[in-house]
C-alpha atoms as one frame of an Amber mdcrd trajectory, in Angstrom:
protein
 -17.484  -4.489 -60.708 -18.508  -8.100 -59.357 -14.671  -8.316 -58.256 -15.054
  -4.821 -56.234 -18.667  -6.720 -54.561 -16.812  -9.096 -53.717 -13.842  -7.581
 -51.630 -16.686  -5.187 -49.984 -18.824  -8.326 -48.806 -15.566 -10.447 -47.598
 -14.106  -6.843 -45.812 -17.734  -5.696 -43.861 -18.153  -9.459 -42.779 -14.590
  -9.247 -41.523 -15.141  -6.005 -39.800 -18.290  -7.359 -38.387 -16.486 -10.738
 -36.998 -13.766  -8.348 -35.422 -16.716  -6.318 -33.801 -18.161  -9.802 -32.178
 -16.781  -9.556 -28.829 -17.148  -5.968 -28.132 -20.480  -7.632 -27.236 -19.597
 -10.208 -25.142 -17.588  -9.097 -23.058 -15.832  -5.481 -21.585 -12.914  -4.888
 -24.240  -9.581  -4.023 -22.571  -7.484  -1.167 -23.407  -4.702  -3.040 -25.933
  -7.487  -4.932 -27.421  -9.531  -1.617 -28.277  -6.440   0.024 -29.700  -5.791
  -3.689 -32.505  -9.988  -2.825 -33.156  -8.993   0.417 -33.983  -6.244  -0.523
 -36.172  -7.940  -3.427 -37.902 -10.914  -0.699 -38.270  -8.704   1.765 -39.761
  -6.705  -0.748 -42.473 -10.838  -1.210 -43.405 -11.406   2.069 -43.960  -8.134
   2.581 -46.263  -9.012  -0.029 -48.095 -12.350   1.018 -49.190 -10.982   4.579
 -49.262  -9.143   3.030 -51.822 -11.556   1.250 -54.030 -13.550   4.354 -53.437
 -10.911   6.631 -54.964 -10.584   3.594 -57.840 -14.865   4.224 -58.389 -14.527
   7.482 -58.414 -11.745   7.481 -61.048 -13.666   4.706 -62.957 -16.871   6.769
 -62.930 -14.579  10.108 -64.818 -13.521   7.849 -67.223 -17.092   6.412 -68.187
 -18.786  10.092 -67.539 -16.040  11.051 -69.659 -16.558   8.791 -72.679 -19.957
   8.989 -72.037 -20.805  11.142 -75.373 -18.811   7.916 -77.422 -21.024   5.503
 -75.299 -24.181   6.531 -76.436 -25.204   4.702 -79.182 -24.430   1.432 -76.356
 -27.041  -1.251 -75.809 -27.577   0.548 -72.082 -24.897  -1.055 -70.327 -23.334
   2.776 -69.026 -26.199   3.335 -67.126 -26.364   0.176 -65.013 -22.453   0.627
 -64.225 -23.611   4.338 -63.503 -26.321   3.034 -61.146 -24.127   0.747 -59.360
 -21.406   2.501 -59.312 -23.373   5.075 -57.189 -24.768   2.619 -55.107 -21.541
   1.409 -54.294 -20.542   4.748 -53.284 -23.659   5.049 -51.498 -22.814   1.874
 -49.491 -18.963   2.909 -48.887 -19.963   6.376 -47.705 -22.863   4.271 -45.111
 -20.078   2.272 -43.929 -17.368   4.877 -43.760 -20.064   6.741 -41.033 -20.849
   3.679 -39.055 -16.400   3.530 -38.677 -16.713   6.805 -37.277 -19.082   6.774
 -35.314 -17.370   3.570 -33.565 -14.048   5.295 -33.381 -15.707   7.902 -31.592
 -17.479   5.368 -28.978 -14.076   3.527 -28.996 -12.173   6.096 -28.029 -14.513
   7.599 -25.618 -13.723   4.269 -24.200 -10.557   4.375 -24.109 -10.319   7.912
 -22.617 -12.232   6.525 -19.756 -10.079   2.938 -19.913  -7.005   5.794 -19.190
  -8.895   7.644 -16.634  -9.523   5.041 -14.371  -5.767   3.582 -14.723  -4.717
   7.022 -13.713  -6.843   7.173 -10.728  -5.935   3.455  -9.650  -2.439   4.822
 -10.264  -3.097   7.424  -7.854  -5.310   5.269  -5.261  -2.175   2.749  -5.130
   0.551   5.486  -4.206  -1.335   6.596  -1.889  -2.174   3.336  -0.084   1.835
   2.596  -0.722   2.146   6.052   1.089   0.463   4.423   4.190   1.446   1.376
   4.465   5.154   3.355   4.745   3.974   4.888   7.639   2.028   2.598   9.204
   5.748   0.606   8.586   7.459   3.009   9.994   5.594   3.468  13.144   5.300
  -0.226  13.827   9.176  -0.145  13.494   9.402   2.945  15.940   6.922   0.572
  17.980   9.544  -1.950  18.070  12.566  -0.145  18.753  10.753   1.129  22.361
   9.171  -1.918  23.492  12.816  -3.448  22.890  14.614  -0.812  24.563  12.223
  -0.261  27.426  12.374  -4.657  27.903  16.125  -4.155  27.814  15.811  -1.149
  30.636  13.561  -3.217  32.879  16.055  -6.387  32.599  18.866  -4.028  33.792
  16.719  -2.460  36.012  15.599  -5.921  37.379  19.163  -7.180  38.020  20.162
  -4.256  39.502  16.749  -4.621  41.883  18.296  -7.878  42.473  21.923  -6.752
  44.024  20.347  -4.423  46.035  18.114  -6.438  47.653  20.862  -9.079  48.262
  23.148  -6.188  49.863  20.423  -5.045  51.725  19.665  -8.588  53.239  23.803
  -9.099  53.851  23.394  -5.899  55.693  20.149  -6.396  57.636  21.829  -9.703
  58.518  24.823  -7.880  59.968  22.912  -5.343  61.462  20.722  -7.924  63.272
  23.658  -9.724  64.625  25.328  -6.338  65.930  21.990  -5.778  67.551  21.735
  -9.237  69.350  25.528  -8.536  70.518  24.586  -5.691  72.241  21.506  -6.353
  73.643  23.810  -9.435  74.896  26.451  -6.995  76.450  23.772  -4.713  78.015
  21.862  -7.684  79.375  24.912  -8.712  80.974  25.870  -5.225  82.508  22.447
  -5.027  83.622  22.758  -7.902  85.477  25.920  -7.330  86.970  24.729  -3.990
  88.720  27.294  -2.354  87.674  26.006  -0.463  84.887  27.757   0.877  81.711
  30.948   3.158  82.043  31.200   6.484  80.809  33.823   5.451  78.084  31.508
   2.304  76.883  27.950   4.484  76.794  28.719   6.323  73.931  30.526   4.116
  72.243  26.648   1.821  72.463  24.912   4.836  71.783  26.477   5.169  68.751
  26.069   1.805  67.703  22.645   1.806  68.436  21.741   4.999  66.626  23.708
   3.457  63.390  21.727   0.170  63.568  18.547   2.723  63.602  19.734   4.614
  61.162  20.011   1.371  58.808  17.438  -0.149  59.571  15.149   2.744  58.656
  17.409   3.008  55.491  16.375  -0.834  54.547  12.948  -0.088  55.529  12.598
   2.906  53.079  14.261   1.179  49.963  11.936  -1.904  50.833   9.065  -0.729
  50.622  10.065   0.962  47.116  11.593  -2.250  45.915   8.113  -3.783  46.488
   5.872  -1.033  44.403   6.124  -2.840  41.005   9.116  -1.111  38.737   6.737
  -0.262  35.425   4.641   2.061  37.688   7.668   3.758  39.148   8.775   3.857
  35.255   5.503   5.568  34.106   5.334   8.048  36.741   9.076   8.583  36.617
């Protein structure tokens, strides 16, 4: 029995050195699960060597009537054999009860990865939208620079067909005033065939101007108000 000591003592202080740094630190998940496996190759091997005791102790209670007449050495083996026992079945209960707190641990260890699991789908979730609406974001503020750079030029050849015709319509003006200066002077006053043929152009030059005038004054307001309230 000093050879069955002897594997006990080497296999608890092995057990215990594997237990170390459960205190030192917060075990993670795959290192709980090799604990629990070293733990349980422990616990088979003194199931063993309990099961070998056990066998051990039928034979000598069974050739214990043939054994009597011995110098006392049955009941020592007896007496350690049951301490031995008695030690096994100790550590056997400390095992379980650190399986248990080991894989309470672990149950929570898996919790909490399912919940960051969740947490980190979720935030995925968002940033996807927040994504997507920066993109949408984009896409208008490029198409509404792209409408005011149209708009713009097209501002642009207006207002230089607008000056070309002001320009004209300023020099017809000067021409007549010229012409009625002229009659005016020469007593003579217009004819009947060239006053409505003046009238006429003087209406059209007030027409246009009042035209130039109106689109003026809207080319002036600035073009992203008349795009908001458009």
């Amino acid at each position: 029995m000093a050879t069955l000591d002897t594997v006990y003592s080497a296999k608890q202080q092995g057990c215990l050195r594997t237990c170390k740094f459960c205190k030192q630190r917060e075990p993670t998940s795959a290192e709980l699960l090799t604990l629990l496996e070293k733990q349980d190759e422990v616990l088979s091997a003194l199931h063993g060597e309990l099961e070998i005791c056990k066998s051990e102790m039928a034979v000598l209670r069974g050739t214990k009537s043939a054994q009597l007449n011995d110098d006392g050495a049955q009941p020592n083996t007896a007496a350690h054999i049951d301490r031995l026992n008695e030690i096994i079945e100790e550590e056997r209960n400390k095992r379980s009860e650190e399986f248990a707190k080991l894989n309470s641990r672990l149950t929570e260890k898996t919790m909490e990865c399912g919940r960051l699991i969740t947490e980190n789908v979720s935030i995925k979730a968002r940033l996807k939208a927040l994504e997507d609406a920066n993109s949408a974001k984009e896409t208008l503020v490029s198409d509404l620079t792209r409408r005011l750079a149209s708009e713009s030029a097209k501002r642009e050849e207006e207002d230089k067909a607008l000056a070309t015709r002001l320009y004209i319509l300023a020099d017809e003006n000067a021409t007549l005033r010229t012409s009625l200066l002229a009659l005016g002077a020469s007593n003579t006053g217009p004819s009947k065939r060239t006053w409505p043929l003046m009238n006429s152009k003087l209406k059209k030059i007030g027409s246009s101007a009042e035209d130039w005038w109106n689109v003026s004054v809207l080319a002036v307001i600035p073009f992203r108000t008349l795009f908001i309230f458009g």
